[in-house]
N, C-alpha and C positions, 0 to 999 in steps of 0.2 A: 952105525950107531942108531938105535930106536928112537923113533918119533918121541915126543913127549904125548901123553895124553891131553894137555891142551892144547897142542898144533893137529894133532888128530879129529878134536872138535871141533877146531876153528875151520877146517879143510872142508868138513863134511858141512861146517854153517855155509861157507864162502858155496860150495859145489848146489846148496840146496836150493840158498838164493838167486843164484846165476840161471839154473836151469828155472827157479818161478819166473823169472824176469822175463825168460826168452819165453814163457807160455802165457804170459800175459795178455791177453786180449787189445792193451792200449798200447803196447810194443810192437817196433816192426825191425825184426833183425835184418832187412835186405840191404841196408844199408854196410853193414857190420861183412858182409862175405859167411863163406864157411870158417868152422875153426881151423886153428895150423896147432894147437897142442891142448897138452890137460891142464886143469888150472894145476896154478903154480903157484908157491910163498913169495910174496916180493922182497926187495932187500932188504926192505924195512924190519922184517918176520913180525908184521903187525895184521898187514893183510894178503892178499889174493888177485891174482887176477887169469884170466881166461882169453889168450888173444883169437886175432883173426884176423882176415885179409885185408881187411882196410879200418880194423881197429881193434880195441878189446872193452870186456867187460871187468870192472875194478869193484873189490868187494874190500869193506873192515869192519869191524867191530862198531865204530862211529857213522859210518854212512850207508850202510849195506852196499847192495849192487845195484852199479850205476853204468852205463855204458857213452864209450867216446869214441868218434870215427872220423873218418877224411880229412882234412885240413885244420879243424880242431884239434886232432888226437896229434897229431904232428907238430902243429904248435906247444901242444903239453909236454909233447916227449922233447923235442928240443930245450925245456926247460928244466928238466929232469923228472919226469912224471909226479909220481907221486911224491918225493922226496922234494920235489921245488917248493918254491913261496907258494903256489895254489892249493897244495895237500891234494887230498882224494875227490874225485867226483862226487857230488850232493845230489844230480837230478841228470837226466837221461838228456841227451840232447833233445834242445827244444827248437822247433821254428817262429816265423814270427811274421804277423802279417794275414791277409787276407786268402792266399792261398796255400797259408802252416797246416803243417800236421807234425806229430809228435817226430818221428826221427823220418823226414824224406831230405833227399839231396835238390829237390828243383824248390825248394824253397829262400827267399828273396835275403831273410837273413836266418842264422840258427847260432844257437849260444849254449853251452854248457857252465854250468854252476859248478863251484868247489869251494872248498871248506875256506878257504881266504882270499876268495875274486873269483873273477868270473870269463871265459873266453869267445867272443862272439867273432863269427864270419861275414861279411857278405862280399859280393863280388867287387865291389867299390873297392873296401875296404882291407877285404884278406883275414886273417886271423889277428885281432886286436885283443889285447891281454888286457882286462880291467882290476882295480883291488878290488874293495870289500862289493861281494856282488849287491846289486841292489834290486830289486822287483821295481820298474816303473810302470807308475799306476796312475790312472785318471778320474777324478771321482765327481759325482756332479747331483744338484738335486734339481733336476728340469721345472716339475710341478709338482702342486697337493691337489688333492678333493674334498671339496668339503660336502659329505652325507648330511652333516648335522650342527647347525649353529651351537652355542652356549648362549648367546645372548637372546631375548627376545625378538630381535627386527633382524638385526644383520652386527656380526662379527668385523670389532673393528684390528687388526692381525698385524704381531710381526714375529716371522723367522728367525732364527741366529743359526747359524753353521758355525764349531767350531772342530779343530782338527786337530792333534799332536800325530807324533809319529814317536817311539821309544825301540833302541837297539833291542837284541836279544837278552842283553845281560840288563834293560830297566833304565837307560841312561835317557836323556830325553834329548831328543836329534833334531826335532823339529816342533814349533810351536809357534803356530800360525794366529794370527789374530783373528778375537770374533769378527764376521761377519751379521749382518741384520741389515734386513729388506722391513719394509714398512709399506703395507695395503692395506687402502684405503677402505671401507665397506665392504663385506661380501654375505652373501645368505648361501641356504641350504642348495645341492645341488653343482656351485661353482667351482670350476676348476682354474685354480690360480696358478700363471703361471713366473717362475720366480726367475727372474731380470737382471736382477743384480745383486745374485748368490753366484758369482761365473763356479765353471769347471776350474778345479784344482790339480796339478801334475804332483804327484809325490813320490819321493824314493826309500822303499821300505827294505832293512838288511833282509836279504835271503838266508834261510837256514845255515846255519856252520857246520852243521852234520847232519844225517839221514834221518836221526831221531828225533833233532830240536827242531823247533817253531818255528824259528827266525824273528823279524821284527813286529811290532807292536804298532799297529792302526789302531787309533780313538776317534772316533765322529763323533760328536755330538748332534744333533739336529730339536731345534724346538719352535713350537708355534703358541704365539701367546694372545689373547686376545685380552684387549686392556681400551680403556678409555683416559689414561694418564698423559700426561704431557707426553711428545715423541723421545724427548730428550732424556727423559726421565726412566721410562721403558726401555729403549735401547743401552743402558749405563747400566740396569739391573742385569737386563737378561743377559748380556754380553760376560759379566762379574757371574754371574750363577751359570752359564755353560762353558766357562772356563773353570771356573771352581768343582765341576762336574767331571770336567774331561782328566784333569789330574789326580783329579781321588779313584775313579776307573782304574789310573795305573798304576797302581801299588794293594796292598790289602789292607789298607786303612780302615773300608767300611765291611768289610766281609763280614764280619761277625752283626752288623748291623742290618746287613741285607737277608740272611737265613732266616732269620725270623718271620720276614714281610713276602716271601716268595711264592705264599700261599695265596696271596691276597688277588682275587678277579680283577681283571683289568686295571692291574697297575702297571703295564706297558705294555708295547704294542705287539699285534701278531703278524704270522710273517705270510704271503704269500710270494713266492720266489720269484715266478718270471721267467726261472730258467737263464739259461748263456745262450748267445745266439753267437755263430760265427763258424768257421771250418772245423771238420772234426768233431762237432757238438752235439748231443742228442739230445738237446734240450732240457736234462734231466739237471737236478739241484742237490750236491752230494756234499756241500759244505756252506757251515752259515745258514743265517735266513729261515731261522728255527725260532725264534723268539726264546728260547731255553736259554736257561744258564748252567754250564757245565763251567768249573774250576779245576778239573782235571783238562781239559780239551785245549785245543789251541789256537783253538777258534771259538770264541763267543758271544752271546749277543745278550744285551743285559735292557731289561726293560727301564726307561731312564725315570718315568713313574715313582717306581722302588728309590731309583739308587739318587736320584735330585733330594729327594727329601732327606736322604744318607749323607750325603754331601753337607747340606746345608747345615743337620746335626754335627759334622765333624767342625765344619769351617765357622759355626757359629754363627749360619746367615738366617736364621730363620726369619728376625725382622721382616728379610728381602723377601722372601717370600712372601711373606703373610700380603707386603705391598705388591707383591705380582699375583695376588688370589682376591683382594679384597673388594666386594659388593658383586659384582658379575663377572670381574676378572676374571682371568684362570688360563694356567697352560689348554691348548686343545690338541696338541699334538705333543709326546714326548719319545724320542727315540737313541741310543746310542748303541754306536758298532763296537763293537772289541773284536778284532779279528787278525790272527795272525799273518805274516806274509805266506808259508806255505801255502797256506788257505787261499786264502787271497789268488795265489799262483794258478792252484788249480782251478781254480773258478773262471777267471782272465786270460788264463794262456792257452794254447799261442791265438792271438790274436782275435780274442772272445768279446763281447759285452755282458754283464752281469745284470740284469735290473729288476729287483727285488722290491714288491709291494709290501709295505707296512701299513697296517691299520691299527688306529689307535681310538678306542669308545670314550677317551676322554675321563676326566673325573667327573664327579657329583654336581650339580649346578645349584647354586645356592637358591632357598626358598624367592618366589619371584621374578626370576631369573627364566630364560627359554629350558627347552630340554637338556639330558646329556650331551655335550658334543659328540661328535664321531669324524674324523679328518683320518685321509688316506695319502702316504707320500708315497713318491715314486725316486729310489736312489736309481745312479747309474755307476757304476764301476768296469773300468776297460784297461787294457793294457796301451800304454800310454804310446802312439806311435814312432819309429824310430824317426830321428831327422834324418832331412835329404842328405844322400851318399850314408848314411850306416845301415 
């Protein structure tokens, strides 16, 4: 009986993918052996796959080609491959740690992703089968710089961190409470650094398929300089960078912010930093753009714009007016939107991310010292595993 012409098509997508895979420059098939046959329709007749000696490479229509090997792959097939609870492979096996690279075997642990959990190895451990996979992540803001008071003599500053996390399908998974630091005087030149902003561990959903995003990070981060009561200041900003970090995840102000997109230094810009860690060439391929793309899925929105969007939606403008009034004035504003894929690649296996923002501040009222200028320093790492995983 004749093929159909779309199992025809599908053969020759699954065959074209398999072989870019295994020519890809950040791939290493040594792990995989030689093949033992041609690709093949699975039982499913949704996708593909291409075995070999000590594993095979899995292609569909939802996740392209992804490849599984050694005591992972045997874990999955013991489950029923693709037909089990895990679905199809989402990301090539990863390692993880100080001496990862993308697929070697002397690496400490190595975990494969799939459309509904996730399978990670390590010697302790053996092949441990997780559900819904999660990217863990560590995120942290060490220090700022201050190029440029607002105020006349010296800047009196506080911080707020705040953080959500939202699944792939918009649901909200995590939501952290503001944070705010409060320092004391600082002038032009100083670098402060932030004490009790700690490091944050997060678990962000990994993709569900080859195509999609996966989970939703929001950061907020702002620096305010003010001369109000402490009490007073820390209740506003904490109330306006959580009113910030929500409106981020939905497209409530979208239409608010196209308009304002053009406007000079109304958030910050980016300089990367780069990923430091095995396997890394230093180079910055996702994120850390200061751009805002709504098609991407990954991006990064100037909080400039979208604060004052916020406030118009949530109806805080009062709040503001009192976090801007006589010298006041944010002197740093910054938030992340950035998906876990993104994220993945940035962090894994076993990266540091730490990406410079620099923010020229807004307008300083007549009176008032020059423009501000404040430069933060994030850190983002993949979170390390606990002893024995």
């Amino acid at each position: 009986m004749a093929s159909s012409p779309a199992a025809v098509s599908n053969i020759n997508l699954a065959t074209q993918a398999i072989q870019a895979l295994l020519k890809s420059p950040n791939f290493s098939a040594q792990s995989l052996g030689t093949p033992t046959g041609a690709v093949t329709v699975n039982p499913d007749n949704v996708g593909y796959r291409q075995m070999y000696q000590q594993g095979a490479i899995y292609w569909s229509p939802a996740t392209g080609a992804c490849a599984v090997h050694g005591t992972i792959f045997q874990k999955w097939a013991s489950l029923g491959y693709e037909k089990s609870t895990l679905g199809y492979p989402t990301t090539n096996e990863r390692g993880s740690g100080p001496a990862a690279t993308a697929v070697l075997d002397n690496t400490p642990q190595r975990t494969s992703y799939f459309q509904n959990g996730s399978i990670t190895w390590s010697q302790a451990t053996g092949a441990v089968v997780e559900g819904v996979a999660m990217l863990k992540a560590t995120v942290a803001v060490p220090s700022f710089h201050i190029e440029q008071i607002r105020s006349q003599h010296t800047d009196t500053l506080y911080a707020t961190s705040k953080i959500q996390v939202y699944s792939e399908s918009g649901k909200l998974l995590s939501d952290l409470p503001s944070v705010t630091e409060h320092f004391p005087d600082h002038g032009s030149g100083d670098t402060v650094q932030c004490n009790a902003i700690p490091p944050v561990n997060l678990e962000i959903p990994m993709p569900s398929s080859h195509f999609s995003p996966g989970g939703l990070l929001i950061w907020t981060f702002t620096i305010n300089n003010s001369n109000q009561s402490s009490s007073s200041v820390i209740s506003a900003v904490d109330k306006a960078a959580t009113t910030l970090a929500t409106a981020l995840s939905g497209d409530a102000i979208k239409d608010l912010i196209k308009p304002l997109t053009g406007l000079v230094g109304a958030g910050g810009s980016s300089s990367s930093g780069g990923s430091t860690g095995s396997g890394d060439d230093g180079s910055d391929d996702s994120g850390g753009t200061g751009k805002t793309d709504d098609s991407a899925s990954s991006s990064l929105e100037g909080a400039g714009i979208l604060l004052a969007a916020a406030a118009a939606v949530e109806g805080l403008i009062s709040l503001i007016n009192f976090l801007t009034a006589n010298c006041n004035g944010y002197v740093f504003q910054y938030s992340w939107k950035i998906r876990a894929r993104d994220l993945f690649n940035q962090i894994t296996p076993g990266r540091v991310w730490t990406p410079k923002i620099s923010d020229p501040g807004t307008n300083s009222p007549a009176g008032c010292g020059k423009n501000s200028h404040y430069t933060t320093t994030f850190v983002f790492r993949e979170t390390p595993a606990a002893p024995g995983h």
